[in-house]
N, C-alpha and C positions, 0 to 999 in steps of 0.2 A: 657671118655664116659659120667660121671657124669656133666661134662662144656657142652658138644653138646647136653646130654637134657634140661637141664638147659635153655640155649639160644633157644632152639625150642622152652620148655614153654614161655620165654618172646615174642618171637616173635606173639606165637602164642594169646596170650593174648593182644598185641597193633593190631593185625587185629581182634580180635572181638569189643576191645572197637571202635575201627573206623567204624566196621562194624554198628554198635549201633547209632553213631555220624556223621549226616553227617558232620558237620560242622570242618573241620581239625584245625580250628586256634583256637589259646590258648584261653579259656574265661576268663582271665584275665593280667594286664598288655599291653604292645605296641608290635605293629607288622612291624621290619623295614626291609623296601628293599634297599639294596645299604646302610645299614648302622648297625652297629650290635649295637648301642645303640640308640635307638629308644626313643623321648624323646617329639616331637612334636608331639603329638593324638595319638588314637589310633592305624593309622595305619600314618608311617614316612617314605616316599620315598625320596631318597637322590641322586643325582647323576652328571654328568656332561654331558649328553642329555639334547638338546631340548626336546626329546618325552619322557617325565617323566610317564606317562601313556597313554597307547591307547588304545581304543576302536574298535571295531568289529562287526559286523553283519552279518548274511547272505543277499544275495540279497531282496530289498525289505523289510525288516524290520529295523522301526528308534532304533536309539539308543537313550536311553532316563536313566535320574535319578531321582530317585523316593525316596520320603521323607514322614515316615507314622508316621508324629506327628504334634502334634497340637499348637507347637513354629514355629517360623521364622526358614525359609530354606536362609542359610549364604551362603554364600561365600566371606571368609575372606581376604584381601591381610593388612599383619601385618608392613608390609614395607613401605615407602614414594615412590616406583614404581608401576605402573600403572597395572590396570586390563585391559588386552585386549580381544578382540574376533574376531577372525578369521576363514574364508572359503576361499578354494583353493590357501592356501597357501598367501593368502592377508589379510593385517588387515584390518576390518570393522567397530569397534567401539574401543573404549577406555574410561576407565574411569579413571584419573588419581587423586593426590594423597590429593586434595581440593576439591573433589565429582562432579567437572566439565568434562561432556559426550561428547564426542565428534567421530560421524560416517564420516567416507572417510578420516579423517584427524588425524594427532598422534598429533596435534596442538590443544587443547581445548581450547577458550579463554572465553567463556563465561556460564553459564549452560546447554545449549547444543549447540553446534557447528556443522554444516554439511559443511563436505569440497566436494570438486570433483578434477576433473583431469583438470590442466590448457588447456585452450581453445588456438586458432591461439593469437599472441600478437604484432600487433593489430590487431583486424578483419576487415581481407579486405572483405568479403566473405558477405553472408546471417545472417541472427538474427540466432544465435546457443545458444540453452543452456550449464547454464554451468550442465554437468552429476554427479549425487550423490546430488545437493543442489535444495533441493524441498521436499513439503510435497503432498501426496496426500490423497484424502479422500474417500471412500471407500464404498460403501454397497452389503454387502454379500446376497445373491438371490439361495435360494435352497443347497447351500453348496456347489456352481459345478461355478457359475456364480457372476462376480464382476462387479457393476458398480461405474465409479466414478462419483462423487458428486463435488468435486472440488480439487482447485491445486494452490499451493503459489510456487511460483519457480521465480530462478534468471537465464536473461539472458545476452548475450553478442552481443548487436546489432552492425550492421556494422558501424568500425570506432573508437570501443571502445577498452582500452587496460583490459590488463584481471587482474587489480588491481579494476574495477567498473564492474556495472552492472544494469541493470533495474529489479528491483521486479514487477511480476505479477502475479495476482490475476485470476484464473478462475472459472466458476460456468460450471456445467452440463447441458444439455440443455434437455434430453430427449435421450434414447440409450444409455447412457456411453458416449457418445461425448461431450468434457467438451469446451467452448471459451472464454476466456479471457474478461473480464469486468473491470479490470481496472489495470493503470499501476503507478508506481511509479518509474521515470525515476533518474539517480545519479543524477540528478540536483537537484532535490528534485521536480520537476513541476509533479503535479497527472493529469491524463487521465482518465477519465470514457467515455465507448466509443470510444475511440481514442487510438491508438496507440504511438502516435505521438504526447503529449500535448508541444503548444510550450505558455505559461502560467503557473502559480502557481497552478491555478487549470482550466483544458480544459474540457467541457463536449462536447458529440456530442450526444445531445438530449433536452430534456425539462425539466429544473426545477421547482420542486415545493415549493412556502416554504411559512407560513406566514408572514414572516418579511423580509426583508433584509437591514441589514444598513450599507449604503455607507460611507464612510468616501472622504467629494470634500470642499477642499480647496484652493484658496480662493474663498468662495461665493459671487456673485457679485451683491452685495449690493451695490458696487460704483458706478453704475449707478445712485444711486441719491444724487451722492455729487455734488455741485454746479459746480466743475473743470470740471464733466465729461460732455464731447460735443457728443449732437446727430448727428448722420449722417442724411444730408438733406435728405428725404425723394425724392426729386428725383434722388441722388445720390443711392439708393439702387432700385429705379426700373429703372434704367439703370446698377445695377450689375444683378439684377433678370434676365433681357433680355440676356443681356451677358452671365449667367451664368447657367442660370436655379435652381439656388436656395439659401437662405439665407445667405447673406456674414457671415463668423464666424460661419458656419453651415458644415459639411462633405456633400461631395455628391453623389448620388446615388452610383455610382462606387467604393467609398472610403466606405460604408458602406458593401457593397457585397464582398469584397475583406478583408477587415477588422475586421467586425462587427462594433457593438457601446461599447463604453466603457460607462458603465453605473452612473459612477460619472461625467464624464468627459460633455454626454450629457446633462445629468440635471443640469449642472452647464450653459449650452450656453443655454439650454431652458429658462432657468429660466432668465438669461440674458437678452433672446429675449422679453420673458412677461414685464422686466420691461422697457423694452425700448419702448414696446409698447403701456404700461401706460402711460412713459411721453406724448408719440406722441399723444393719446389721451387727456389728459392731456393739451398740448398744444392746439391740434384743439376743445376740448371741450372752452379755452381762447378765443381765433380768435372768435369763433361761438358767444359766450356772449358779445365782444368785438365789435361785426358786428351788432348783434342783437341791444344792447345799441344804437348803432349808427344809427340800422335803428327807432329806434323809437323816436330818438332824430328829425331824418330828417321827421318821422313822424307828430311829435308835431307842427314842423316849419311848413310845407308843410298845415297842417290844421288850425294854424294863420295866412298863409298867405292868406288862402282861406276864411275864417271869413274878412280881411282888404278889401279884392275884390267882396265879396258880400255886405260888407256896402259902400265903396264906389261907387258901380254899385247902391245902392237903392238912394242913394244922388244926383245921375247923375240925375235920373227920378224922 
């Protein structure tokens, strides 16, 4: 009788201390689950599950964890294996054990890494992206509405295999509707404008700039070495008739189909100028050469006319 009141008194005394305490866990020393020496923090879960802890909620409400001080909120991985992050069941990010991030891919090779899901290989089909590898950019409008602002993403145009890709750059136009402004194709050739650059650099518009410096070699300064021979002059207006424009010149057709290559042109301009100096050059000779000549015939023609006026005054 003395032991069953006994054990009522104690009973009865850990439910009021409890009643007293919400808090059931020890306030001091470790608290372990799945392990009864508890050695790793304060609180050491042990086990051989995947689901080492799970979370819950009712409908509607996030599950979230909450850190009320004013040091760094950690999370540790003490191991040379990887910190992952996962939803439905797929992994989404990783951070492995050199602090290189990597999302869509358990592959990080760089500081951050964005992998996707291999595309068709090769692509016979339409330009597809590849999914997961893109950034977008983003402005929040009222807390309800997102527009984008721009979008760097890599795709896989027809023909390509799915070891490359084309980097493309887009801006927002107005509405959230973002279009492509420039591309950077595997070949390394950039497009502004153009989808399509077949160039190192292709624009399909107007540049502006105050300088540009061509690099055209050889400049054709040969033109006034003694070896070089001008084309008779009416050897080239019977190519003009023929041809309708300057021998060693692109024409009309070849410029509208090709454009001009801007070193390329200024090196046969400039060609043309100096061939044009000699030709001037030349007929400014003829002209002084003609002239001299007519004045010579001049002189005589006016001695002869002085001999035929004194001999016509001697006759009478």
């Amino acid at each position: 009788m003395k032991r069953l009141i006994l054990s009522l008194a104690l009973l009865l005394t850990y439910v009021v201390a409890n009643a007293q305490n919400s808090n059931p866990w020890p306030t001091t020393g470790s608290v372990g689950i799945g392990t009864s020496t508890p050695t790793l923090g304060l609180l050491h879960i042990s086990g051989l599950s995947y689901d080492l802890l799970s979370l819950s909620a009712g409908a509607g409400y996030p599950i979230q964890m909450n850190a009320y001080t004013n040091a760094d909120f950690r999370i540790v991985q003490r191991s040379n294996s990887p910190i992952t992050f996962w939803t439905n069941t797929i992994e989404r990010l990783r951070i492995n054990s050199n602090g290189m991030v990597s999302i869509g891919t358990p592959i990080p090779s760089s500081a951050l890494t964005l992998g996707g899901t291999t595309n068709t290989n090769p692509n016979t089909g339409a330009e597809q992206d590849y999914a997961g590898e893109s950034f977008t950019f983003q402005n929040l409008v009222g807390g309800s509405s997102a527009y984008a602002l721009g979008n760097i993403k890599m795709t896989q145009p027809n023909g390509y295999y799915a070891d490359r890709g084309d980097m493309v750059f887009s801006l927002g136009n107005g509405g959230g509707a973002i279009s492509e402004r420039m591309r950077i194709k595997a070949s390394g050739y950039v497009g502004i404008g153009t989808n399509n650059p077949t160039m190192p650099l292709s624009v399909n518009g107007t540049i502006r700039s105050k300088e540009v410096v061509v690099e055209a070699s050889p400049w054709p300064d040969y033109v006034f070495k003694k070896a070089y021979l001008l084309t008779p002059l009416s050897e080239v207006k019977t190519y003009i008739a023929k041809n309708r424009h300057l021998p060693g010149l692109p024409s009309a057709s070849e410029v509208e189909k090709d454009g001009l290559k801007l070193g390329e042109i200024n090196k046969l301009l400039t060609k043309k100028i100096e061939e044009l100096t000699l030709y001037l050059i030349d007929a400014e000779k003829k002209l002084n050469d003609q002239t001299k000549k007519n004045e010579s015939q001049e002189q005589r023609l006016k001695a002869m006319e002085a001999k035929v006026e004194l001999l016509f005054k001697k006759v009478n």
